[in-house]
RODO-2510 file (C-alpha; in nm, 4 decimals, decimal comma):
residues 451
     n   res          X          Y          Z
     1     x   -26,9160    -8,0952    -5,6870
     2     x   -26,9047    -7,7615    -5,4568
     3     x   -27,1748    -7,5303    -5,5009
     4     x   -27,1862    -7,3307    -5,7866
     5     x   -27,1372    -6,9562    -5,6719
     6     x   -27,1454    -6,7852    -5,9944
     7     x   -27,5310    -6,8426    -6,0545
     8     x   -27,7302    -6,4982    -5,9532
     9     x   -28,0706    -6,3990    -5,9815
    10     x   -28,0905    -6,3016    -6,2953
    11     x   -27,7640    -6,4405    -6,5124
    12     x   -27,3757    -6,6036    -6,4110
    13     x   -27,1499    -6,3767    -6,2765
    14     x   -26,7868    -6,5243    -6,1638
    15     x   -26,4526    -6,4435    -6,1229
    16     x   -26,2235    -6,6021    -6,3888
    17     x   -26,0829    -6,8799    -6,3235
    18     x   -26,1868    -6,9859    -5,9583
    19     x   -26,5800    -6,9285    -6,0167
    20     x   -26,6578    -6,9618    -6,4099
    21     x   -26,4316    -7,1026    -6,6802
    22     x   -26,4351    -7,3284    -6,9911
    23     x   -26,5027    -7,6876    -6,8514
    24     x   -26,7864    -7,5343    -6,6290
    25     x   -26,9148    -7,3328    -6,9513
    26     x   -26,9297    -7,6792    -7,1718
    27     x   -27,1380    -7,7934    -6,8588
    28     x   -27,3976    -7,4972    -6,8997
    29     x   -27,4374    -7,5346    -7,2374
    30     x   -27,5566    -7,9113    -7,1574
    31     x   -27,7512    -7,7717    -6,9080
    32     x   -27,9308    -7,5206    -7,0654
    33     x   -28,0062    -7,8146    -7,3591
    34     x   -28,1629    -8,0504    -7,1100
    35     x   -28,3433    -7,7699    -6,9404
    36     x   -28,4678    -7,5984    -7,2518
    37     x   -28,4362    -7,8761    -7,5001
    38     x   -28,4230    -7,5882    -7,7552
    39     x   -28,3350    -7,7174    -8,1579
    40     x   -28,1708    -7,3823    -8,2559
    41     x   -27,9716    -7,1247    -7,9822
    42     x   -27,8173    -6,7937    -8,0618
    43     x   -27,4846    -6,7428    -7,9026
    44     x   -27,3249    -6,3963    -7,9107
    45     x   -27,0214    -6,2477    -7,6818
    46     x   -26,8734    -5,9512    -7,5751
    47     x   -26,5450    -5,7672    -7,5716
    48     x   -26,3672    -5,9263    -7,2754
    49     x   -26,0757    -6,1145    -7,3374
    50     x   -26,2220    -6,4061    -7,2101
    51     x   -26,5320    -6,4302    -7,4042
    52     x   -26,4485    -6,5771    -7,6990
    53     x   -26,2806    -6,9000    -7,5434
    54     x   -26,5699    -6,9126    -7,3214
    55     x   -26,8508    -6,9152    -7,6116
    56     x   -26,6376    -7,1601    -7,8338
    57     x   -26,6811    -7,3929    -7,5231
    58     x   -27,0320    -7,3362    -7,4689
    59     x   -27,1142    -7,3884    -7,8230
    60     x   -26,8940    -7,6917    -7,7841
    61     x   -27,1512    -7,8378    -7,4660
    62     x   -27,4545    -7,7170    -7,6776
    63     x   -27,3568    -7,9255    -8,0304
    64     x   -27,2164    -8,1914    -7,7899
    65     x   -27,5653    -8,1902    -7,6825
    66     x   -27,7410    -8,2011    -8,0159
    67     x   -27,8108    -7,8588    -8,0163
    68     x   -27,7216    -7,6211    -8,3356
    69     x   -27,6112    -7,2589    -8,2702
    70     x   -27,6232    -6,9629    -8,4752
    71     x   -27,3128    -6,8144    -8,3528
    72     x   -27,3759    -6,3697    -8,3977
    73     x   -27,0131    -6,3396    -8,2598
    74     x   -26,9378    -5,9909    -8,0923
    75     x   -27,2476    -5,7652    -8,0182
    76     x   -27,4315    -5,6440    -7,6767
    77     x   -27,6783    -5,8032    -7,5238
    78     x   -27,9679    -5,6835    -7,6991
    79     x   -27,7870    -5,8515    -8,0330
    80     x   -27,8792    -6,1738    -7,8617
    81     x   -28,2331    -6,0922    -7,8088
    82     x   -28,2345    -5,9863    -8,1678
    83     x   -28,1213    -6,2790    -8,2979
    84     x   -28,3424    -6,4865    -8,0791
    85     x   -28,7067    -6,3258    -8,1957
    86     x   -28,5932    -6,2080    -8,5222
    87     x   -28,4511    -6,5342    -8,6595
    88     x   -28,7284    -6,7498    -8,4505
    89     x   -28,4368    -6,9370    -8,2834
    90     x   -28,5318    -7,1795    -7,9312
    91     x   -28,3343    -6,9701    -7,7081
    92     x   -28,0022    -6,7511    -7,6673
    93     x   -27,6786    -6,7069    -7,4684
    94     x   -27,4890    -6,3923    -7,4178
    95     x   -27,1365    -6,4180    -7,2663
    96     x   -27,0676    -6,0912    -7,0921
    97     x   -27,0182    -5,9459    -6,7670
    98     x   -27,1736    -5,5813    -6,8253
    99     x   -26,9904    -5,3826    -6,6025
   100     x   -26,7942    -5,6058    -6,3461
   101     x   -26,4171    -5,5817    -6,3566
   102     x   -26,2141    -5,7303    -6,6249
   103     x   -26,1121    -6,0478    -6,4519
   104     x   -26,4907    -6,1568    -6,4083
   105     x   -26,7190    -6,3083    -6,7072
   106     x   -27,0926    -6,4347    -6,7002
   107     x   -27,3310    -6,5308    -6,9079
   108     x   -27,7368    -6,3896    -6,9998
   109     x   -28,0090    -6,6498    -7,0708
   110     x   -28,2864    -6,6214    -7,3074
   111     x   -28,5722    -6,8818    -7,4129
   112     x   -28,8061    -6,8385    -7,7080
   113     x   -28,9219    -6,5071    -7,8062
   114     x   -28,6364    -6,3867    -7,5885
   115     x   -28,7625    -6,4992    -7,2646
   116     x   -28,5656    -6,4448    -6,9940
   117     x   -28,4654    -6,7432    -6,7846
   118     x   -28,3819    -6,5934    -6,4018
   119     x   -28,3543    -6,8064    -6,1061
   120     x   -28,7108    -6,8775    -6,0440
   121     x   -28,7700    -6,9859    -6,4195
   122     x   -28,4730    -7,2269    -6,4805
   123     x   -28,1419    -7,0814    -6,3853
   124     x   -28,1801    -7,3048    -6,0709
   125     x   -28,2451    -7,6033    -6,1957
   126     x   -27,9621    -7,5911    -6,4771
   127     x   -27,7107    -7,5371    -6,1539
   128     x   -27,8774    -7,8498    -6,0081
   129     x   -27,8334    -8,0727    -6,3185
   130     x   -27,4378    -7,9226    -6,3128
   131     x   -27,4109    -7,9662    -5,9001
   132     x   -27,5966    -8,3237    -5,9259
   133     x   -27,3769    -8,4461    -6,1968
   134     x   -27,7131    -8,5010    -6,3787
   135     x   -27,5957    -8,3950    -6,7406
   136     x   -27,6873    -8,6231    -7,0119
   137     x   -27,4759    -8,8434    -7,2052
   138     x   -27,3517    -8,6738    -7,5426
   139     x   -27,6214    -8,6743    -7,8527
   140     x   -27,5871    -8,9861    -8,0520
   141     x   -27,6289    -8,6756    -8,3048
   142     x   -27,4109    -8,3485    -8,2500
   143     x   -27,5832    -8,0132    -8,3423
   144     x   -27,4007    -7,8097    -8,5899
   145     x   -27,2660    -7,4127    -8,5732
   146     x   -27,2937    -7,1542    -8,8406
   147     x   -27,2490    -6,8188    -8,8399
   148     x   -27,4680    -6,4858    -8,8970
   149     x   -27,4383    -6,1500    -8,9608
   150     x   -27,7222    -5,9565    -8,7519
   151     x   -27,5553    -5,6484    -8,8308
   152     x   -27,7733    -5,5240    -9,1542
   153     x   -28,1091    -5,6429    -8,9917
   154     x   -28,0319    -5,4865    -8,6372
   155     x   -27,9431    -5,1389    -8,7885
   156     x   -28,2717    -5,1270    -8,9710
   157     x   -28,5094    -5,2388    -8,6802
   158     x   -28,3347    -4,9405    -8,4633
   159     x   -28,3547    -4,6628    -8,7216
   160     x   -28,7014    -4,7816    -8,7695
   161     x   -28,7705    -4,6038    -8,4283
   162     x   -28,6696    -4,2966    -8,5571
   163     x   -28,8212    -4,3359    -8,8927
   164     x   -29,0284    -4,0008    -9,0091
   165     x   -28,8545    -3,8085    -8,7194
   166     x   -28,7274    -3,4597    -8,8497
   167     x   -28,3643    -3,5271    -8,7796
   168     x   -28,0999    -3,2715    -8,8123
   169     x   -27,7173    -3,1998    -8,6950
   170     x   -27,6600    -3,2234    -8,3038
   171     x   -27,3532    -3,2422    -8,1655
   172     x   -27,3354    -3,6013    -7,9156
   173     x   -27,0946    -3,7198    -7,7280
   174     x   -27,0769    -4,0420    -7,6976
   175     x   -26,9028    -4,2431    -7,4082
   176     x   -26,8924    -4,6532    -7,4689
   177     x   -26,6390    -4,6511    -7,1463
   178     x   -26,3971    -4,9357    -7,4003
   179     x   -26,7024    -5,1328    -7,4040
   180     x   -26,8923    -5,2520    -7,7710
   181     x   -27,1111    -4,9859    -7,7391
   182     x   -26,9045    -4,7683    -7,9688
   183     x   -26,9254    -5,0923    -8,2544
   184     x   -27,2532    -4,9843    -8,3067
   185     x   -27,2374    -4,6280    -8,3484
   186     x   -27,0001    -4,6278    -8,5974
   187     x   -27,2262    -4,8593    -8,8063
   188     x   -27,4841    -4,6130    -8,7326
   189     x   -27,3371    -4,2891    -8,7933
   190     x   -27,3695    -4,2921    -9,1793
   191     x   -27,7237    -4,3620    -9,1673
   192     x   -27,7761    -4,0497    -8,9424
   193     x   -27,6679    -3,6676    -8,9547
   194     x   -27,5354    -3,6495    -8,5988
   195     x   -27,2311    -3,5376    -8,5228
   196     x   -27,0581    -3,7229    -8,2996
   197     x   -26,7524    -3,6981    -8,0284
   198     x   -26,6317    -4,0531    -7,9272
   199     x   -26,4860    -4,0792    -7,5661
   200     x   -26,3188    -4,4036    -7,4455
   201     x   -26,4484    -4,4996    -7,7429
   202     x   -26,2387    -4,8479    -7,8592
   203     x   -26,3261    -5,1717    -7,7021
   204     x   -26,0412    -5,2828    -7,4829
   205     x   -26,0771    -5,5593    -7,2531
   206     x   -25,8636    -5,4325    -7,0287
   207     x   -26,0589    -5,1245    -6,9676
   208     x   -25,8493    -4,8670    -6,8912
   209     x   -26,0701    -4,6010    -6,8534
   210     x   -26,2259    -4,7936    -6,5162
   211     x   -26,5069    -5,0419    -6,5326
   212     x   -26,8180    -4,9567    -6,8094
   213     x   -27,0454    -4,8225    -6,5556
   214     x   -27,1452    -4,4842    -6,5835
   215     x   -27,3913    -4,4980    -6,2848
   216     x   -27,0271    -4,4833    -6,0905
   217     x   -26,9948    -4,0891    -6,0553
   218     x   -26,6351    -4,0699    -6,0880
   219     x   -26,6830    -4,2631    -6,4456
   220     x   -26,9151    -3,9447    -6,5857
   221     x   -26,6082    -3,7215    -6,5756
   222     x   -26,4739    -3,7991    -6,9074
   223     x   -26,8262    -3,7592    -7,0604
   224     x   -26,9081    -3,4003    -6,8901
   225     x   -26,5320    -3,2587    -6,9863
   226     x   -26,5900    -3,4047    -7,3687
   227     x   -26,9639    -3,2124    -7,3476
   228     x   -26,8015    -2,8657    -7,2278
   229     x   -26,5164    -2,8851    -7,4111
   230     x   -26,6823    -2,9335    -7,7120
   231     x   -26,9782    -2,7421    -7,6457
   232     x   -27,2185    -3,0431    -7,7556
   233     x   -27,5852    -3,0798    -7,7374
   234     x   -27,6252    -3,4073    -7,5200
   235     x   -27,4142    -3,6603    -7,3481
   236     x   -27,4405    -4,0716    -7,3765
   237     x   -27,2216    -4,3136    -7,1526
   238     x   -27,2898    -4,7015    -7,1973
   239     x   -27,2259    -4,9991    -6,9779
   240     x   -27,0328    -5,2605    -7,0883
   241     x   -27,2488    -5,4856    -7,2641
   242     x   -27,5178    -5,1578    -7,3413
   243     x   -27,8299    -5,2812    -7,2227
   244     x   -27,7854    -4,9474    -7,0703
   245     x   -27,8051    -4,6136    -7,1126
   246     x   -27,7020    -4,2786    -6,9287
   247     x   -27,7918    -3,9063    -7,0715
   248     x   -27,6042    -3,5944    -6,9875
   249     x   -27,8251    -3,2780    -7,0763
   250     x   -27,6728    -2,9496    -7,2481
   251     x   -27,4776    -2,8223    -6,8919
   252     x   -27,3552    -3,1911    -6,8694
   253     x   -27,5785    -3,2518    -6,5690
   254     x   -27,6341    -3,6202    -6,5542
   255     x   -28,0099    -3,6621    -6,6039
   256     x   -28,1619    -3,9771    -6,3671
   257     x   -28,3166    -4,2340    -6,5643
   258     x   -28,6308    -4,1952    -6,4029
   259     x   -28,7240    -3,8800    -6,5691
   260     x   -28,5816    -4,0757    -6,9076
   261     x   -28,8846    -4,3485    -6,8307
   262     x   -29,1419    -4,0373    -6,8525
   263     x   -29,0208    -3,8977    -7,1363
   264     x   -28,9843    -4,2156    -7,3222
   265     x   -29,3393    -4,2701    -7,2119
   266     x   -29,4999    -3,9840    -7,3799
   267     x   -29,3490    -4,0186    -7,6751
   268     x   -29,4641    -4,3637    -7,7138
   269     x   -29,8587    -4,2555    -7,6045
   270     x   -29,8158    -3,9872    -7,8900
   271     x   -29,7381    -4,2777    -8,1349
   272     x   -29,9994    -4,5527    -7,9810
   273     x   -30,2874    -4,3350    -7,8135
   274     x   -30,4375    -4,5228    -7,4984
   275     x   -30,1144    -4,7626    -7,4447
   276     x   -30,0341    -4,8857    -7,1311
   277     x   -29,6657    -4,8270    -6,9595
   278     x   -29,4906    -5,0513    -6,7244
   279     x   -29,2761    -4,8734    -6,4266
   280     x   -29,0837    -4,9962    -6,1311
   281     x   -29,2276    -4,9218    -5,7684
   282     x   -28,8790    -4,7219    -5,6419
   283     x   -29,0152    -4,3484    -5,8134
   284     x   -29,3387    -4,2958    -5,9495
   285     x   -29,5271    -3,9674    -5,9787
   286     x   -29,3570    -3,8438    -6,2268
   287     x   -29,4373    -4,1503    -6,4588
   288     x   -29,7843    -4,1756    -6,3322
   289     x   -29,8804    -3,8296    -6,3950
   290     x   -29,7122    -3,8036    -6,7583
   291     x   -29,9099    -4,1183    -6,8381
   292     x   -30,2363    -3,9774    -6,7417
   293     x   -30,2100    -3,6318    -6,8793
   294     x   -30,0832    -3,8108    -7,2144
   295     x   -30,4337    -4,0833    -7,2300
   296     x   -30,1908    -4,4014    -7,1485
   297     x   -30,2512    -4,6514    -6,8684
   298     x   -29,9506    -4,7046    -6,5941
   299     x   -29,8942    -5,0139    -6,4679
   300     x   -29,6759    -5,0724    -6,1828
   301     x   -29,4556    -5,3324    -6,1604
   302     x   -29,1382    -5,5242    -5,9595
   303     x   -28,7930    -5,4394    -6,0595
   304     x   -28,6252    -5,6775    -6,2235
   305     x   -28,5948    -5,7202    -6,6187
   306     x   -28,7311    -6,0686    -6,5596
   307     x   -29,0679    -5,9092    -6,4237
   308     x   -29,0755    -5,6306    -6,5911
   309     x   -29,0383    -5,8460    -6,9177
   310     x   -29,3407    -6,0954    -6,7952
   311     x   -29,5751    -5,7771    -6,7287
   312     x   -29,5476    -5,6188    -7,0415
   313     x   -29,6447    -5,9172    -7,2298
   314     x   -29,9183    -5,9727    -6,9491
   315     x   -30,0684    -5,6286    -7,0167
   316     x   -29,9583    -5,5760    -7,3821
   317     x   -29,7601    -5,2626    -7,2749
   318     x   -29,5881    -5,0041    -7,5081
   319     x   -29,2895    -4,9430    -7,3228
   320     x   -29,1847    -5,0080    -6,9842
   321     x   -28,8857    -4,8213    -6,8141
   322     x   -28,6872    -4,8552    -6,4851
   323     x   -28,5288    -4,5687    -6,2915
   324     x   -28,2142    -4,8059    -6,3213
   325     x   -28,1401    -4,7109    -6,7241
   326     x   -28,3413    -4,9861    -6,8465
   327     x   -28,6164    -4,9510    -7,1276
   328     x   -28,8153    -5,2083    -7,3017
   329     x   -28,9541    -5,1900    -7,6031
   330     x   -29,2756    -5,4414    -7,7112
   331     x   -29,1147    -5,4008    -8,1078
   332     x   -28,8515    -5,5428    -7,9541
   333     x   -29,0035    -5,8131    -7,7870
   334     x   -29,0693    -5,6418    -7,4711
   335     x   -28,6871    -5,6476    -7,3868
   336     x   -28,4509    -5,3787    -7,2922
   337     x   -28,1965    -5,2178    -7,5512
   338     x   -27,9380    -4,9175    -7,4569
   339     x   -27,9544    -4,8040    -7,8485
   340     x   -28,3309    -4,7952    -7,9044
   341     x   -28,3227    -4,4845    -7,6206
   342     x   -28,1301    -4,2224    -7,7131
   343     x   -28,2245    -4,2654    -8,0677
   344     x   -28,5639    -4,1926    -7,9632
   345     x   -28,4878    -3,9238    -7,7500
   346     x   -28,2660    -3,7360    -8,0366
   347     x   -28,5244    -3,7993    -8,2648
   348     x   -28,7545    -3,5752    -7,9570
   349     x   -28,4624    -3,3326    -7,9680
   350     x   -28,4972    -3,2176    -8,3185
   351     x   -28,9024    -3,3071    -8,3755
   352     x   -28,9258    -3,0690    -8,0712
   353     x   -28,6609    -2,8104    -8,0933
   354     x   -28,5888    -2,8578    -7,7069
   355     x   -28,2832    -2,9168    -7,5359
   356     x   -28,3004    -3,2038    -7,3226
   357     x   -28,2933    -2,9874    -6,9861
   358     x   -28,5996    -2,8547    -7,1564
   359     x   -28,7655    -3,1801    -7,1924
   360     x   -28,6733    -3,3061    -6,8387
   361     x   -28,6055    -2,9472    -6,6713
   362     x   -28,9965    -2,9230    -6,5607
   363     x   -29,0853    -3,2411    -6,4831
   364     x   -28,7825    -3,2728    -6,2543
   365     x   -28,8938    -2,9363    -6,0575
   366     x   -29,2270    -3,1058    -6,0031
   367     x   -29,1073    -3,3771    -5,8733
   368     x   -28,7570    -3,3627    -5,7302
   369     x   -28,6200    -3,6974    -5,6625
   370     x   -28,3178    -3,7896    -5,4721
   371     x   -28,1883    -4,0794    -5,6620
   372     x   -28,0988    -4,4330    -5,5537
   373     x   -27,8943    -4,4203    -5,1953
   374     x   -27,7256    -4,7327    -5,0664
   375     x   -27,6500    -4,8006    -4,7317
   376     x   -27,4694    -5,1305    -4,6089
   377     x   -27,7031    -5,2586    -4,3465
   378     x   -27,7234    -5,6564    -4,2150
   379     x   -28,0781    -5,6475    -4,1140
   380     x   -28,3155    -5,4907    -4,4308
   381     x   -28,6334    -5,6275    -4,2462
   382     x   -28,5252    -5,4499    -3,9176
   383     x   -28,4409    -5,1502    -4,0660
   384     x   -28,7835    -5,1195    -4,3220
   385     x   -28,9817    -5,1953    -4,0075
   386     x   -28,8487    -4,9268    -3,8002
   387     x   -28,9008    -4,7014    -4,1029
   388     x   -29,2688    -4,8097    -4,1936
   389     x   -29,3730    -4,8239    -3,7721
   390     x   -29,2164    -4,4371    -3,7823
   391     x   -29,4437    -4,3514    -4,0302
   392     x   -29,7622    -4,5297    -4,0014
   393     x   -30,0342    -4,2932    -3,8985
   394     x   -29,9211    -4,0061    -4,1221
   395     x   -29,9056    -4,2555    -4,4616
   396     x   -30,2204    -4,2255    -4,7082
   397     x   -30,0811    -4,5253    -4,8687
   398     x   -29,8586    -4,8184    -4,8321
   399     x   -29,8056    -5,0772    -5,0585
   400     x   -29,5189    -5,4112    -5,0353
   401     x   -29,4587    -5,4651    -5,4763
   402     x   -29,1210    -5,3961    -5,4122
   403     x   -29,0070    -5,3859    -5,0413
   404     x   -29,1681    -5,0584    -4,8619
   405     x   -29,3846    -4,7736    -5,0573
   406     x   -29,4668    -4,5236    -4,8675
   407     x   -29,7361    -4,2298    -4,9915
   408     x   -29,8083    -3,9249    -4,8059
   409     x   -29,9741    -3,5820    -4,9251
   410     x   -29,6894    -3,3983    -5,0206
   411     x   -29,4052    -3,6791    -5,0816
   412     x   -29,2895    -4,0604    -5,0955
   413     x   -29,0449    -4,3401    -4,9936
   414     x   -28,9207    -4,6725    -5,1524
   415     x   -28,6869    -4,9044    -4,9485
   416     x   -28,5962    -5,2346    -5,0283
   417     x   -28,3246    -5,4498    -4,9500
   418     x   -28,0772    -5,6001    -5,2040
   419     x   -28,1219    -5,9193    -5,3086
   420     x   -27,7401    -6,0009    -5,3474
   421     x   -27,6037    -5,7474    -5,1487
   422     x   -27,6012    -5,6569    -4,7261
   423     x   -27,7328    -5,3469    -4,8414
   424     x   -28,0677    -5,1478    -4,8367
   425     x   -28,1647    -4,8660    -5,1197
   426     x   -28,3562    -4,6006    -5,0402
   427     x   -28,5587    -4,3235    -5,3267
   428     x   -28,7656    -4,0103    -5,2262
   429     x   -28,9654    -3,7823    -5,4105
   430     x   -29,2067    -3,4733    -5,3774
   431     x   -29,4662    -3,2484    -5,5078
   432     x   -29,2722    -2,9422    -5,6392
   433     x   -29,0358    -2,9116    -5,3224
   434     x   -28,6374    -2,9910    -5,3213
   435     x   -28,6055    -2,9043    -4,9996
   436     x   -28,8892    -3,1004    -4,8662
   437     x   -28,7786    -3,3914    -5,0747
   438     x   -28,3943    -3,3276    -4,9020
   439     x   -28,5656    -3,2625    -4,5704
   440     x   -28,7366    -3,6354    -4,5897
   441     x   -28,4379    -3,8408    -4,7215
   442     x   -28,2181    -3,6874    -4,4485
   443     x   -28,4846    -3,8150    -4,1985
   444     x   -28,5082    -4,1457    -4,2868
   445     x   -28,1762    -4,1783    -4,3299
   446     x   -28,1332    -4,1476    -4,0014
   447     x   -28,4024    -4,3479    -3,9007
   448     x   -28,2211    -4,6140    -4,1193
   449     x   -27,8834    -4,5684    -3,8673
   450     x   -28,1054    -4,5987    -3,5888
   451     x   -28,0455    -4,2238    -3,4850
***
């Protein structure tokens, strides 16, 4: 067999047909059975029009395999985790493709206690079996398939978050981009006294509206005309398979998820005094500082869901966040949801009286950030090495968790190459100054270009 192309880092990603498709998917469920040898796997799916077709033959290579699967039929990603902890299942398989164009599909892997199975922990070695022809033979004993209803359980664990909060009316816009986002608002809107404005709101495979990805600024349009035109108090956009979530404050400004990660934090140090926080390397101060003033402990940390995931349960963290829209949650078994945030941060809202620019307005003045910029460049190493030999002397600090950290009195740098990708990402921050912080990024920008 050719090489497999549609195994990542972190999950299967493929175009449909060439890269991913049912006989391949019957071969990944036998896969993931010999790799896992799990008894009992949730399988869940999402909207796309080829998900269903692709689970049934999944399921088929997992039952073929002796496996029995607790098929939670449509839901996001974080259904799947559910399913897995909740109902003490082996393991669990999402089919989705999040936010890649409607002609792609993938699939998310999960062991037990919703353990995430990446390339270094197993994704790997299920392409080998697949590439080496190694399957084994069918069980002389097929698993079975039955179906569940999550729905009742889910709902509860997520208004459980928000349990005791003084909620009143706000007006939210929500944006699911024709994802399934928008599936679970509606079951949640009777249990809560939002009001709320649905954009793009109907699942459609096709999506119309432009790929679910609202970290795509020509996709936040739709959300920021709904906000003014209706006046509403805060603005949500989802990816496709909502593991994800993107705020829009009062003026419709779209807030970075960094500042989301300390605001999230604090709330969670009120609830569990002395916690510790997990955070990605690519902005920092304004996490570190929050955590400090607030009694936690912050604990730095790769990106990556799959390390992120491993160093909360290493450290027994709270929360953990990443600048990238992803929270975790240790309720949830240290895994990331895109509904467990902005019911938290509502819940802030009206506890508070604040507008979200209030919450976020003074932390983001003390430490501007310039958000993640790409640039395509071949050589990463090259380029971090020019950038790290520029600054040398004048650094106080330097550390390699995630590619380059730089530290210097008055501001910082991340750089790292893409794992997937020719391209290199760059983040800056400062004490208190935008235009220092603009200053800097335009500088090593152009060391980046070689200028």
């Amino acid at each position: 067999m050719t090489a497999l192309t549609c195994f990542k880092a972190y999950d299967i990603r493929g175009r449909i047909p060439t890269e991913l498709n049912e006989a391949l998917a019957y071969q990944i469920g036998q896969a993931y059975a010999a790799f896992v040898k799990p008894k009992n796997v949730a399988v869940g799916r999402d909207i796309r029009a080829t998900s269903q077709t692709l689970s049934q033959a999944l399921i088929r290579g997992l039952n073929d395999s002796g496996v029995n699967v607790t098929d939670i039929g449509l839901c996001g990603t974080e259904g799947v985790y559910f399913a897995t902890f909740s109902e003490q299942l082996d393991g669990g398989i999402m089919v989705t493709a999040s936010h890649n164009p409607p002609d792609y599909n993938g699939m998310k892997f999960v062991r037990e206690g919703s353990r995430p199975i990446s390339a270094d922990t197993g994704l790997m070695d299920m392409r080998a079996l697949i590439e080496g022809a190694r399957l084994p033979p069918r069980a002389p004993q097929p698993g079975s398939t039955s179906a569940l209803d999550i729905n009742a359980s889910y709902l509860k664990h997520l208004l459980g978050y928000v349990t005791g909060s003084k909620l009143r009316r706000l007006k939210v816009v929500v944006n699911a981009g024709n994802g399934g986002a928008g599936l679970v608002v509606d079951q949640l809107e009777p249990h809560l006294p939002f009001e709320f404005v649905k954009v793009h709101h109907n699942p459609d495979s096709s999506f119309p509206n432009g790929v679910p990805n609202p970290m795509i600024e020509a996709n936040r349009n739709s959300t920021i005309e709904a906000m003014r035109r209706t006046g509403a108090d805060i603005g949500l956009a989802w990816d496709g398979d909502f593991d994800r979530c993107f705020f829009f404050d009062e003026h419709g400004g779209f807030v970075e998820g960094y500042y989301l990660v300390g605001l999230l934090a604090e709330a969670f140090l009120k609830r569990y005094p002395g916690s510790r926080i997990v955070h990605d390397p690519r902005l920092t101060w304004n996490t570190i500082d929050i955590v400090r003033q607030f009694g936690g402990e912050a604990v730095m940390c790769r990106s990556g869901h799959a390390f992120i995931k491993q160093r909360m349960r290493e450290v027994d963290a709270v929360y953990g966040g990443e600048m990238s829209a992803h929270h975790y949650f240790r309720e949830f078994s240290y895994c990331d949801s895109g509904m467990i945030p902005w019911l938290l941060v509502l819940a802030v809202m009206c506890d508070t009286g604040k507008t979200l620019g209030e919450l976020v307005g003074a932390r983001q003045k003390l430490f501007p950030a310039s958000g993640e910029i790409n640039r395509e460049i071949a050589d990463a190493r090259a380029v971090t090495a020019r950038v790290q030999n520029h600054y040398a002397r004048s650094a106080v600090a330097v550390d390699f968790t995630d590619g380059l950290s730089m530290e210097f009195d008055q501001w910082r740098l991340n750089l790292r190459g893409s794992n997937t990708e020719p391209l290199v990402r760059l983040n800056v921050e400062s004490r208190g100054s935008e235009v220092l912080m603009r200053e800097k990024t335009a500088e090593v920008l152009q060391l980046m270009a070689g200028e």
